[in-house]
Backbone bond lengths (Angstrom), bond angles and torsions (degrees), N, CA, C in turn:
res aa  C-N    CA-C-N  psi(-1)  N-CA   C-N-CA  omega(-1)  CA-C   N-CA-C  phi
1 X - - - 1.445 - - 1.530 109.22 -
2 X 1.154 98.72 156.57 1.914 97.56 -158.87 1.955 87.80 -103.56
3 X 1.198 124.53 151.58 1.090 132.34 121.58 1.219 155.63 -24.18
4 X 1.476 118.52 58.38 1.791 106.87 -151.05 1.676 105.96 -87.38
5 X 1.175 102.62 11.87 1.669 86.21 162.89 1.612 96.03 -128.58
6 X 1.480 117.58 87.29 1.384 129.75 143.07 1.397 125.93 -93.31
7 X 1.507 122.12 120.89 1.194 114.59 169.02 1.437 127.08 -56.24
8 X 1.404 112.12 145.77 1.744 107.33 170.48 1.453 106.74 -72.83
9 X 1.182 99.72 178.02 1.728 117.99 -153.67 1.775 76.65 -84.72
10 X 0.836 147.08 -51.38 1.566 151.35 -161.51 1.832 99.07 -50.81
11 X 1.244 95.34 -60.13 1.480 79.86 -173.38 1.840 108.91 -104.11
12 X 1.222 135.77 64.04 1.067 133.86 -111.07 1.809 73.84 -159.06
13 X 1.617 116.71 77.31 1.388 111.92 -179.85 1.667 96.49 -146.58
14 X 1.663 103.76 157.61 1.341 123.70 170.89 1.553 117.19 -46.21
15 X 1.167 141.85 146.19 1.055 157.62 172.74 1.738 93.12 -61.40
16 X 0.836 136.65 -46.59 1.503 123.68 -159.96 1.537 110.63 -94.74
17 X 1.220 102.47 -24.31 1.899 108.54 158.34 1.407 107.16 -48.48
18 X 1.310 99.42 -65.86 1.874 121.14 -167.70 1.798 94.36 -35.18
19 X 1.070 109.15 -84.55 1.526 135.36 152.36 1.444 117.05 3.12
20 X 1.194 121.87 -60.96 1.305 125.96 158.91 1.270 121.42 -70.06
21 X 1.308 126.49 -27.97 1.659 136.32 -163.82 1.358 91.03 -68.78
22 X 1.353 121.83 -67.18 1.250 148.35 -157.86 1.871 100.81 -69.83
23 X 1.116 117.95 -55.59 1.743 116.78 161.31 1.324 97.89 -27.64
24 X 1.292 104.78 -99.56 1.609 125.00 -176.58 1.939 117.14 -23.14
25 X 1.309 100.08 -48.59 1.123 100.61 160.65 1.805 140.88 -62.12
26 X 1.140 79.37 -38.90 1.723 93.65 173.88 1.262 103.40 -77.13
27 X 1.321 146.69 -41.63 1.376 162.54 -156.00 1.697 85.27 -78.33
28 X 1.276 126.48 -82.74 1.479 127.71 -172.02 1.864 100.77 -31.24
29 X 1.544 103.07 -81.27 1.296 97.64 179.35 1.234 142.26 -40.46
30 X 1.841 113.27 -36.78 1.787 104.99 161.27 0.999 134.06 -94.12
31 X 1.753 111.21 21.78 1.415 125.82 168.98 1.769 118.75 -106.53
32 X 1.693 99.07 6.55 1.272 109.77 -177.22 1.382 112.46 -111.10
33 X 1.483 109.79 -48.64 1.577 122.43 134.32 1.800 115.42 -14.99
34 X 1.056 123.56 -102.16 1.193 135.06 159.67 1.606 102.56 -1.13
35 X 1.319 117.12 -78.17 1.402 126.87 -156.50 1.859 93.90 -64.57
36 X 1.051 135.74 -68.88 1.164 144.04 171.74 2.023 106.78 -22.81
37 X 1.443 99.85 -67.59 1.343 107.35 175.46 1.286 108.15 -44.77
38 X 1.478 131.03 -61.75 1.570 141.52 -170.04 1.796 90.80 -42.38
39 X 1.077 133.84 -78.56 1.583 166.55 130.93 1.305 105.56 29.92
40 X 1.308 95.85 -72.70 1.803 98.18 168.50 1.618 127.98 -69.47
41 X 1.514 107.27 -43.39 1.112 90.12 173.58 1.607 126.68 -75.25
42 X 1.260 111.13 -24.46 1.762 102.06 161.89 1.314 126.06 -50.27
43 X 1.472 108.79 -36.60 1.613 122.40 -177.50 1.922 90.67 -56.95
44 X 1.382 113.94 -59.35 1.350 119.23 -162.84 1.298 108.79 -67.64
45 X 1.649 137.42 -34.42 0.989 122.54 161.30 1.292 136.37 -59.54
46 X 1.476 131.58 -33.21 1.139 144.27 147.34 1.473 117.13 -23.95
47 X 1.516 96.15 -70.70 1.814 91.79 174.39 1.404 117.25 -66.59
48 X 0.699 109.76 -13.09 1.931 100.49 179.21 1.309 101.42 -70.54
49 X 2.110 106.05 -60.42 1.129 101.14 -160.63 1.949 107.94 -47.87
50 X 1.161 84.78 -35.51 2.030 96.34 -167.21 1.653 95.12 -52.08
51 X 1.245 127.63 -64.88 0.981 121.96 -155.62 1.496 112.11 -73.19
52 X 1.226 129.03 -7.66 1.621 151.41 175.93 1.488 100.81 -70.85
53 X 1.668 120.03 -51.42 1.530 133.59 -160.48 1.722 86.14 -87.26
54 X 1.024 121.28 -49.73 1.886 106.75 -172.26 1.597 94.70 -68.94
55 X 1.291 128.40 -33.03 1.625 112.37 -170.02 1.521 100.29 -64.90
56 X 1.281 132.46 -33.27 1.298 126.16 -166.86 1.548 110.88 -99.46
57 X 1.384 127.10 23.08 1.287 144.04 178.37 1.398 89.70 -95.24
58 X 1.569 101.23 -65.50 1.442 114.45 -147.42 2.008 100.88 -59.34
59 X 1.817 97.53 -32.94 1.714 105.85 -169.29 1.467 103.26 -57.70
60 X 1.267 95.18 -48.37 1.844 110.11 -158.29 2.014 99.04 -64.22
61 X 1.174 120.11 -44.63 1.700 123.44 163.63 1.615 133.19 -23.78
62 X 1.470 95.52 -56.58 1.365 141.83 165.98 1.492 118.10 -60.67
């Protein structure tokens, strides 16, 4: 009886390669994630604060 789930020779690698590929991979992506998040929310704090400091320009005028 044949085997019908044999891998092709193409993708045809050790379990502990895989293993690392996939570490490394995940590692890139939730350290890019991360950096992005950090990124945005400074961007977003900025504008608040900004838009917080012109609301109390505009109060104090008035």
């Amino acid at each position: 009886m044949r085997n019908k789930f044999k891998r092709s020779a193409f993708f045809d690698m050790s379990d502990d390669l895989f293993y690392q590929i996939s570490l490394i991979g995940f590692l890139v992506v939730f350290s890019s994630m991360v950096f992005f998040i950090t990124k945005y929310r400074e961007k977003k704090i900025n504008n608040i604060s900004h838009i917080s400091i012109i609301e109390q320009i505009k109060f104090l005028k008035h």
